[in-house]
C-alpha positions in Angstrom: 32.3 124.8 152.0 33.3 128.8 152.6 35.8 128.1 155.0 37.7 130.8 156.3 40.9 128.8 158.5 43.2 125.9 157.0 46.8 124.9 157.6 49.1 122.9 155.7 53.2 122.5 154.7 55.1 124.3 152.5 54.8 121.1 150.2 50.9 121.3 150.4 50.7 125.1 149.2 53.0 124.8 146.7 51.2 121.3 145.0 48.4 122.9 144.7 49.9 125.8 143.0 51.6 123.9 140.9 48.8 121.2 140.2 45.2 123.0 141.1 43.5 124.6 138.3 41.9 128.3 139.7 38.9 128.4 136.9 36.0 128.2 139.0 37.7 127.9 142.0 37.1 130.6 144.6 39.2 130.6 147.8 37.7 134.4 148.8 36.3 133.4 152.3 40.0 132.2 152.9 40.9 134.5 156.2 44.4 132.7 157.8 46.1 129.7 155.8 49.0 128.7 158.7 52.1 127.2 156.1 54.2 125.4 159.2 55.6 121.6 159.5 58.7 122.3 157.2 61.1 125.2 155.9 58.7 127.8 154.4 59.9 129.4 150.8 58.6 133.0 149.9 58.1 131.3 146.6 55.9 129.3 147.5 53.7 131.9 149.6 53.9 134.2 146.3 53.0 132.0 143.9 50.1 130.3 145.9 48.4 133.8 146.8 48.6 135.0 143.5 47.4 132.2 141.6 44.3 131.8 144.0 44.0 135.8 144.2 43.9 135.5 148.0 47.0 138.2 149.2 48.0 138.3 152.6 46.1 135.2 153.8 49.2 132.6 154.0 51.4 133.0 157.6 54.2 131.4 158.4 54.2 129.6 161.5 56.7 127.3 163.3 55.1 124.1 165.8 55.8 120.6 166.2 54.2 117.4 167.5 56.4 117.8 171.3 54.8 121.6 171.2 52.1 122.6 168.5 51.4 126.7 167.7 55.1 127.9 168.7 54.7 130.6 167.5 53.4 131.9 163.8 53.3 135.3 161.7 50.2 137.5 162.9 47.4 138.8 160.2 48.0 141.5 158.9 51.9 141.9 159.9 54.0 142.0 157.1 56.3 139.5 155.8 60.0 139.2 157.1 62.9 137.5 155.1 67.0 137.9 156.1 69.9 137.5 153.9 69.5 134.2 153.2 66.0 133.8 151.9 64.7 132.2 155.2 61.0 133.9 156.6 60.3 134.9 159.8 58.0 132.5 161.8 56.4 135.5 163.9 57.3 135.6 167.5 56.4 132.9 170.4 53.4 132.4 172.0 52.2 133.5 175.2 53.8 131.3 177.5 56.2 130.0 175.5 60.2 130.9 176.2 62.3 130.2 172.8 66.5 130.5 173.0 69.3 129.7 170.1 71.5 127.7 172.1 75.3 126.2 170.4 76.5 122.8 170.8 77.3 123.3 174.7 73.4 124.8 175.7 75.1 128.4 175.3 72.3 131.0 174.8 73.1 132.8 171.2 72.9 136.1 170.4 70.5 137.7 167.5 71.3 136.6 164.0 73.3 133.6 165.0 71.9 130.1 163.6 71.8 126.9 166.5 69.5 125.0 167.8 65.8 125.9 168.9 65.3 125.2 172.3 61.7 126.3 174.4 59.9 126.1 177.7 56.9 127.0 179.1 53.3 125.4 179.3 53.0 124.1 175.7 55.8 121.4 176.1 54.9 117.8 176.0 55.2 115.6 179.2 57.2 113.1 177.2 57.0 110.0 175.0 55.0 107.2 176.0 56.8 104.3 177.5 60.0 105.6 176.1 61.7 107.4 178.8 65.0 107.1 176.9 64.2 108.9 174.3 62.4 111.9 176.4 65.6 112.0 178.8 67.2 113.2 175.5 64.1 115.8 174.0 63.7 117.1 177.6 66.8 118.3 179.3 67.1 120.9 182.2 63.6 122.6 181.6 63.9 122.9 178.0 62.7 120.7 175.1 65.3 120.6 172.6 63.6 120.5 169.3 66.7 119.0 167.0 65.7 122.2 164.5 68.2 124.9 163.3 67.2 128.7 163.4 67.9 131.9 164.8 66.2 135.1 166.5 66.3 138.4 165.1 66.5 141.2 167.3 62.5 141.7 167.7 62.0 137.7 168.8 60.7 136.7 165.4 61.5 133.2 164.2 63.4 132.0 161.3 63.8 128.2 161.0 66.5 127.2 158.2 65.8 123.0 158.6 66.3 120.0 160.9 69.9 119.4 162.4 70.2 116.4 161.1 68.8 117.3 157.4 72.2 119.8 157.3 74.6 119.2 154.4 78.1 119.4 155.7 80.4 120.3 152.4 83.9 122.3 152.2 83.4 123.5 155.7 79.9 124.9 155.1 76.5 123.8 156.6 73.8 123.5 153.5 70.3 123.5 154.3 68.3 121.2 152.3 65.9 123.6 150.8 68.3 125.9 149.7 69.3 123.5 146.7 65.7 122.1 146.5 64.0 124.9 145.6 66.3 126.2 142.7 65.6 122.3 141.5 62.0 122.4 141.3 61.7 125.6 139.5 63.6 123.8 136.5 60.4 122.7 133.5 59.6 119.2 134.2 60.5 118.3 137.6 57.7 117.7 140.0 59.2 118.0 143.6 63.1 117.5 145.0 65.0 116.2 147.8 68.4 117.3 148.7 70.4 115.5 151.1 74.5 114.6 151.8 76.4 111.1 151.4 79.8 111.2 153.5 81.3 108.4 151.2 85.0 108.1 152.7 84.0 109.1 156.3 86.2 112.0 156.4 83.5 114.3 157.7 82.7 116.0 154.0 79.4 115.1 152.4 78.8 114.7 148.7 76.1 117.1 147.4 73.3 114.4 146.0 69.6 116.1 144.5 66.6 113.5 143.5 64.2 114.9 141.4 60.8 113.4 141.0 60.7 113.7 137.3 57.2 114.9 135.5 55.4 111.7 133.8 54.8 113.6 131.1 58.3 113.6 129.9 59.5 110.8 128.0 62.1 109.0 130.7 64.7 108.2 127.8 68.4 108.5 128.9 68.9 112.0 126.6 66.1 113.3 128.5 67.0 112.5 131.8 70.6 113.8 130.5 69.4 117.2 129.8 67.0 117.7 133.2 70.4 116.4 135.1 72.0 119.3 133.5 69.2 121.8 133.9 69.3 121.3 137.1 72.4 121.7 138.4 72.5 124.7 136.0 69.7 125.9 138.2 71.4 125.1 141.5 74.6 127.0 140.9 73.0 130.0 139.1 71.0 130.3 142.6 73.4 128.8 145.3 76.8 129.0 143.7 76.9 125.2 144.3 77.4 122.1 142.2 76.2 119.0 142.8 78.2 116.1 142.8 75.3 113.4 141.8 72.0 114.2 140.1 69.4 111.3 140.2 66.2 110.9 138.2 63.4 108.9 140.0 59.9 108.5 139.2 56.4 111.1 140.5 55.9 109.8 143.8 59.4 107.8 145.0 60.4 111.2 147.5 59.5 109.4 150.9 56.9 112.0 153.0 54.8 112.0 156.4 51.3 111.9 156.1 51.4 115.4 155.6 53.8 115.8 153.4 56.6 116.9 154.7 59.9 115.5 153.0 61.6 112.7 155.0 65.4 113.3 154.3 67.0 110.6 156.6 64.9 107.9 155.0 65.6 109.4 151.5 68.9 109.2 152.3 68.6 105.8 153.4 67.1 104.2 150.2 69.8 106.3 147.8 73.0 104.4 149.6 70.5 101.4 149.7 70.4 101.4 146.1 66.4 101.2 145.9 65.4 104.4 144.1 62.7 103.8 141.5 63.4 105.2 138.2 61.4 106.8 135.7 59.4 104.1 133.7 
């Protein structure tokens, strides 16, 4: 249909770079593709813009349902990426006030990860007939967006993962899609989902990755054997991290939104429930 404007996640892009066959397929009237809704991987953004021959045309943006179009990546500005791999988000909208805030609603300077925190006409009123739950979103003016980030030192974005998604290990904080990404780039896995199991309580989480294993690999236990290892081959090449539990489930069993973003709290919900669907 020619169109020129489309948005989806991170997940959507990089399915259909993964899955969508180019031949006869031609995405040229494609002006602005916003890539928000979840961590955004560089990856992902090259891999999509090559294989559809549209440069330049993916921006990474940063919104959510309490305050849609924070802020995202302006055409034509070039892409940023820090230290860690994480992209910038462009800067915030007109109207919009963002702050990195610590654990006591400390402002943060630039380059120090806490939580996102914004004001300004673009903030919800709150959650129908739930006035608990937007005491706790809306405190003081702000809306508290439960989503881990920081500001560089020109006001642009860069959103590492939700709060509670975080993988607390040896002292460290992991984000999800750090261990994620390395997973899925391993030959027969379709998509991954990283998350952490504090087994004795203690305050330390085990490192657990499930990986949505291709159908067209046979699922014998050799098979799943040598994926296990490839992955967590892949990880610590990357990430300098070993998992402490790989698990092999079948195309489809990663829990998403309707849009596809990955749902870690549920996912780690049905792995100490037990209720993982393996290959068949």
């Amino acid at each position: 249909v020619r169109a020129t404007i489309t948005g989806a996640p991170d997940f959507g892009f990089r399915m259909a770079a993964e899955l969508v066959k180019p031949d006869g397929l031609d995405l040229q009237s494609l002006r602005y593709a916003m890539n928000s809704g979840e961590p955004i991987r560089a990856s992902t953004i090259e891999r999509f813009e090559q294989k559809f021959n549209v440069p330049g045309v993916i921006r990474p943006g940063y919104g959510l349902s309490e305050a849609n179009g924070v802020c995202n990546l302006a055409p034509g500005e070039s892409l940023r990426q820090d230290s860690a791999g994480n992209l910038s988000c462009g800067r915030a909208a007109d109207g919009l006030t963002l702050q990195i805030v610590d654990e006591r609603q400390h402002p943060l300077p630039p380059g120090t990860a806490g939580e996102l925190r914004l004001s300004g006409e673009q903030v919800f009123a709150g959650y129908a007939d739930d006035e608990p739950a937007t005491r706790e979103k809306l405190r003081g003016g702000w809306l508290y967006t439960g989503d881990i980030g920081h500001l560089d030192t020109d006001g642009h974005l860069y959103v590492h993962g939700r709060k509670r998604a975080l993988i607390k290990r040896g002292g460290a904080m992991i984000v999800p899609r750090d261990v994620e990404e390395p997973a899925e780039q391993v030959r027969g896995v379709i998509a991954a989902g990283a998350i952490g199991v504090d087994r004795k309580s203690l305050g330390i989480e085990d490192l657990i990755v499930i990986v949505e294993m291709a159908p067209e690999f046979a699922p014998s236990q050799s098979d799943r054997d040598e994926l296990s290892r490839a992955v967590s081959a892949s990880i610590l090449r990357s990430r300098g991290l070993t998992p402490n539990s790989i698990v092999i489930v079948k195309q489809g069993s990663l829990p998403r939104t309707p849009n596809g973003k990955l749902r870690h709290e549920e996912l780690k919900r049905l792995y100490v429930a037990g209720i993982l669907a393996a290959p068949d």
